[in-house]
C-alpha positions as MATLAB code, in Angstrom:
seq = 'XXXXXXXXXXXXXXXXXXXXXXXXXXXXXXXXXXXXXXXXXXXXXXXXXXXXXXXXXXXXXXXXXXXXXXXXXXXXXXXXXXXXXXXXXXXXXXXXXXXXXXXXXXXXXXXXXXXXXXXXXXXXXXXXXXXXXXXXXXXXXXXXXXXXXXXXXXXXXXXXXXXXXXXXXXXXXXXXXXXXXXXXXXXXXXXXXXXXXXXXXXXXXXXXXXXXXXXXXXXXXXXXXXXXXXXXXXXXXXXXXXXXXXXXXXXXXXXXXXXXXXXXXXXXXXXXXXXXXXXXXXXXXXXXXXXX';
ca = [
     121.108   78.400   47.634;
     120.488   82.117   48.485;
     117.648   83.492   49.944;
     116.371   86.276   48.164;
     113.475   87.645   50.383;
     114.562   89.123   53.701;
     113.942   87.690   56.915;
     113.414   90.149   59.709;
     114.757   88.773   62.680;
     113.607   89.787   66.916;
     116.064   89.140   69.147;
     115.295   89.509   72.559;
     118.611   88.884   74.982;
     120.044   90.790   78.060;
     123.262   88.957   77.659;
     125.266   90.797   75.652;
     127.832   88.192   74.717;
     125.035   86.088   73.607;
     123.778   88.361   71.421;
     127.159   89.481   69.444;
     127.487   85.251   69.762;
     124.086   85.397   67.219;
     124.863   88.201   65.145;
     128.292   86.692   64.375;
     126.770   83.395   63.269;
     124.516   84.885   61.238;
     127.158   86.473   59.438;
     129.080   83.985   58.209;
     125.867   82.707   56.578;
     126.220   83.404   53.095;
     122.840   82.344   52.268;
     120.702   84.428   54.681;
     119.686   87.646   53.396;
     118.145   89.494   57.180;
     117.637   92.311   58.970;
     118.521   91.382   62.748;
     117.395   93.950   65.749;
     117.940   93.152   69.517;
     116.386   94.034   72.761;
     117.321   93.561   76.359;
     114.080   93.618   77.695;
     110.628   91.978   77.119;
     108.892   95.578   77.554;
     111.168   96.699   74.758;
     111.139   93.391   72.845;
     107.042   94.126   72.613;
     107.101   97.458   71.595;
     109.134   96.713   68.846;
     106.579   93.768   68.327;
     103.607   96.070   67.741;
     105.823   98.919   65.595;
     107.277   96.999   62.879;
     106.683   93.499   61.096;
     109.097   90.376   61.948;
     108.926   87.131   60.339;
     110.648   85.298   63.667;
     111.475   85.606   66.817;
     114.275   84.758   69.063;
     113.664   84.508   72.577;
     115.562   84.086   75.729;
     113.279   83.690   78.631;
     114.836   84.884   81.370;
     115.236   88.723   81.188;
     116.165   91.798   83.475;
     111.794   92.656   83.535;
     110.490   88.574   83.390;
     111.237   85.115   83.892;
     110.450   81.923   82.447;
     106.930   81.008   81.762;
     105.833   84.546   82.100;
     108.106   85.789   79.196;
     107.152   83.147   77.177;
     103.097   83.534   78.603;
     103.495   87.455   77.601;
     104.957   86.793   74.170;
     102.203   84.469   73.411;
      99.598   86.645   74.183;
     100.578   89.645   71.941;
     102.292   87.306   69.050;
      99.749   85.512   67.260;
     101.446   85.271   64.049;
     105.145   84.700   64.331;
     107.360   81.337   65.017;
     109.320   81.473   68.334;
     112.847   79.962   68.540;
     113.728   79.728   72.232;
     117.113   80.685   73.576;
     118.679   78.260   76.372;
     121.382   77.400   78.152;
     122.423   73.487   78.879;
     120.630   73.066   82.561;
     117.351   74.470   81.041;
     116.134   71.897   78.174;
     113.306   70.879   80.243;
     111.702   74.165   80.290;
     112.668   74.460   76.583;
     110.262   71.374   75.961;
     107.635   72.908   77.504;
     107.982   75.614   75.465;
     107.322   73.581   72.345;
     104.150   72.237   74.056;
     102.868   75.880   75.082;
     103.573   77.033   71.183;
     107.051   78.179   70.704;
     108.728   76.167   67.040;
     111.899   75.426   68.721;
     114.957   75.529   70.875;
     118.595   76.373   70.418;
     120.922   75.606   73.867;
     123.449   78.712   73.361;
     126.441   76.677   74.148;
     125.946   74.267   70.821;
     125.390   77.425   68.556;
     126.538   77.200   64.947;
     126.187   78.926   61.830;
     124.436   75.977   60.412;
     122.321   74.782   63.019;
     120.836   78.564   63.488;
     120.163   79.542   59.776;
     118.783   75.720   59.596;
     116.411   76.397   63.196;
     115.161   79.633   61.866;
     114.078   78.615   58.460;
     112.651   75.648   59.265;
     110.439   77.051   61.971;
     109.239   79.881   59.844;
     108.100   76.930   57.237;
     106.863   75.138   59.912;
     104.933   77.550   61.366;
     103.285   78.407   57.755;
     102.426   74.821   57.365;
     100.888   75.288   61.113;
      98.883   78.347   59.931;
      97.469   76.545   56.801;
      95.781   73.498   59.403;
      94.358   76.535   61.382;
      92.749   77.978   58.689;
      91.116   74.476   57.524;
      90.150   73.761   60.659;
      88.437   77.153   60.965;
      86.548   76.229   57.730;
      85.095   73.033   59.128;
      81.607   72.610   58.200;
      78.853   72.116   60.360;
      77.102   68.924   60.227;
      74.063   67.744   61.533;
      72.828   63.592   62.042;
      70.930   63.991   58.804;
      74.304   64.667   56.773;
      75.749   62.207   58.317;
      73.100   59.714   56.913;
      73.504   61.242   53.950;
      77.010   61.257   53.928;
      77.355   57.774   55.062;
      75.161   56.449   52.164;
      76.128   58.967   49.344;
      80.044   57.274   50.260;
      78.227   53.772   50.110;
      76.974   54.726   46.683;
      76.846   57.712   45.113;
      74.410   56.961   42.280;
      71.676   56.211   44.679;
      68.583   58.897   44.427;
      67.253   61.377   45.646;
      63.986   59.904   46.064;
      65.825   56.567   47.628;
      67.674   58.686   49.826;
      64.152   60.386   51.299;
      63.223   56.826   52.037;
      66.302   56.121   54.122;
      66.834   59.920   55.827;
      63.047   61.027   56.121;
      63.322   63.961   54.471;
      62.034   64.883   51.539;
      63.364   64.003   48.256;
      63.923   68.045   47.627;
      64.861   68.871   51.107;
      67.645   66.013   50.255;
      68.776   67.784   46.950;
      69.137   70.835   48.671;
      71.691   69.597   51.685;
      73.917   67.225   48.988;
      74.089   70.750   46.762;
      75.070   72.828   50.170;
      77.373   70.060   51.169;
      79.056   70.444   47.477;
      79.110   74.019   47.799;
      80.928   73.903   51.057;
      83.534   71.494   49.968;
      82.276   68.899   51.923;
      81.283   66.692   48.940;
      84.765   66.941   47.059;
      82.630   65.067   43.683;
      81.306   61.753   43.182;
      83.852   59.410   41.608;
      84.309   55.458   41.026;
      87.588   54.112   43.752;
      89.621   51.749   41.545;
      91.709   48.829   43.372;
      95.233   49.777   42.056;
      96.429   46.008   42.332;
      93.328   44.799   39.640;
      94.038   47.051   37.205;
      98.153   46.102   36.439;
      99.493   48.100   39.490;
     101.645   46.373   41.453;
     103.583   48.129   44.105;
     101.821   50.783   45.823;
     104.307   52.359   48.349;
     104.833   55.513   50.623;
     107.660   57.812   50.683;
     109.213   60.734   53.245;
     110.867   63.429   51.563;
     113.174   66.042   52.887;
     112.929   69.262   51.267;
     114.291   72.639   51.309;
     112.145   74.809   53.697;
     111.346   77.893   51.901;
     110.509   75.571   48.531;
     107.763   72.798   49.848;
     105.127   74.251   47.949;
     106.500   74.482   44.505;
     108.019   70.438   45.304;
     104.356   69.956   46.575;
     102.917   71.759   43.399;
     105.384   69.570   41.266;
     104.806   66.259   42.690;
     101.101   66.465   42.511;
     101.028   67.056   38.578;
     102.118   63.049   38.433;
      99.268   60.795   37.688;
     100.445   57.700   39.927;
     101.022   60.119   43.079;
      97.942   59.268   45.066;
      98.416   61.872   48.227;
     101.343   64.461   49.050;
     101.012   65.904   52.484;
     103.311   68.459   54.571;
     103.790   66.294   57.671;
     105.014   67.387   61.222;
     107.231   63.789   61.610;
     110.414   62.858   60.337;
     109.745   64.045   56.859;
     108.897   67.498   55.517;
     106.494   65.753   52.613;
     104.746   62.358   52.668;
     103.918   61.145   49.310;
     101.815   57.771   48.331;
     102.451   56.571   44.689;
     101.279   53.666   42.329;
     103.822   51.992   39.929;
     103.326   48.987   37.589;
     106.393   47.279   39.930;
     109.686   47.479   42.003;
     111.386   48.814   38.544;
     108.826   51.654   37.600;
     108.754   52.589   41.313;
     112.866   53.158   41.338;
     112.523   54.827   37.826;
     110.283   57.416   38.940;
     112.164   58.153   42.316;
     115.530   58.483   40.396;
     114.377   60.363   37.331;
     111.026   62.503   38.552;
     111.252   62.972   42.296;
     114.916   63.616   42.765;
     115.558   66.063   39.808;
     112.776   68.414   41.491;
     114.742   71.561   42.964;
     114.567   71.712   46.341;
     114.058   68.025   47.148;
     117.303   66.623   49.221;
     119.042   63.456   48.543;
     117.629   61.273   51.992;
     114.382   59.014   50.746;
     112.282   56.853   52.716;
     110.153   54.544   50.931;
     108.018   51.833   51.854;
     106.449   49.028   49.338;
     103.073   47.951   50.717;
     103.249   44.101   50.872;
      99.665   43.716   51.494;
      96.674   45.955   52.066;
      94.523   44.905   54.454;
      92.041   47.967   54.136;
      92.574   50.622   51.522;
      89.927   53.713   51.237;
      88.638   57.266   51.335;
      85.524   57.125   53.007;
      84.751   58.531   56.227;
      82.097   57.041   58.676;
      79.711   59.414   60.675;
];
């Protein structure tokens, strides 16, 4: 698979051993297509943050003008917009993990560099940090929502063909005062549409089950795209686990279930060989409503 859109790559090393150590891996990647430029300083490393677009960043956090949480602190408060891939050596994973709590997408120890496991690192965190940047943006969208949308919310999910003038009753507002919040609550997504929920199991479907997917980074949204154009997939999600994609599907049984995987989900481009799926046995609670 070769990349065909460049990936501009900051490096920002003062050991120079390391750093012809990185450019050599990346070489023998016939798959990357990059542009690669290196620093020895963080003073340098942001200067050539705020002069010229990168898609990722490599960092090692000791330098000849910082150390440690500082570097790391400083790169965080310019960068905004850009994975970080920190650089380590072997006596210094546990101040690698607190990178990944304080934002950085990864870690590499230098001494357990490979070709494979640094083109895999920085494609996966640049993915990983898109799929990040999409939950930010939703959760910048969140509505606000006061007790009497709740009510209204909380009945509306209840039943949806109750009226306006029964929902004045229950709320204490006025049957146009109600129109106008359930048409604002449409309008800002809130209300997604008013639909009947079916039981899959009393209608002929038998297996309902969940599956993790594995998929090649730079192609989860066309897979996502893809898989949600089947009828019986009930919810595909980008998850942060042990799976790229989580998918819930409905199948008339066991045999359907395995036809589908074999001859829909893993002739898709970009979707890699290891499954997991899950048959539900039993449901003990099954629904999309939300209580306020």
């Amino acid at each position: 698979m070769v990349i065909n859109s460049k990936i501009n790559i900051l490096l920002i090393e003062d050991n120079p051993a390391d750093v012809r150590l990185i450019e050599e891996l990346l070489k023998k990647s016939k798959d990357l297509y990059y542009e690669i430029e290196s620093h020895s300083r963080l003073s340098d490393g942001l200067n050539a943050l705020k002069n010229k677009d990168f898609d990722i960043i490599l960092l090692d956090l000791n330098l000849p003008d910082s150390e440690g949480k500082n570097t790391l602190k400083s790169i965080l408060k310019l960068n905004e917009r850009l994975p970080i891939i920190i650089l380590t050596g072997l006596d210094e994973k546990n101040f690698a993990f607190y990178s990944l709590k304080k934002g950085a997408q990864d870690y590499l120890v230098k001494g357990e560099l490979n070709t494979s496991r640094l083109v895999r690192s920085i494609l996966y965190s640049i993915e990983r940090y898109k799929n990040e940047m999409r939950k930010t943006v939703k959760t910048n969208d969140i509505s606000p929502l006061d007790d009497k949308d709740k009510e209204i919310l909380n009945i509306l999910q209840e039943n949806c063909r109750v009226s306006y003038n029964e929902l004045s009753d229950k709320v204490g507002l006025a049957a146009s005062t109600i129109h106008n919040r359930v048409q604002k609550l449409q309008k800002d997504g809130v209300i997604k549409g008013f639909f009947a929920q079916v039981d899959p199991f009393k209608v002929g479907f038998k297996t309902l089950a969940l599956m993790g997917l594995s998929i090649d980074p730079l192609k989860i949204d066309s897979v996502a795209e893809k898989i949600s154009s089947f009828d019986n997939v009930q919810l595909i999600a980008a998850t942060t686990g042990d799976h790229d994609l989580v998918m819930q599907l409905i199948a008339k049984d066991e045999k359907e279930l395995w036809k589908f995987i074999n001859t829909k989900i893993k002739t898709i481009e970009g979707v890699y060989p290891q499954l997991h799926v899950s048959s539900f046995i039993d449901t003990y609670k099954m629904t999309h409503k939300i209580k306020f």
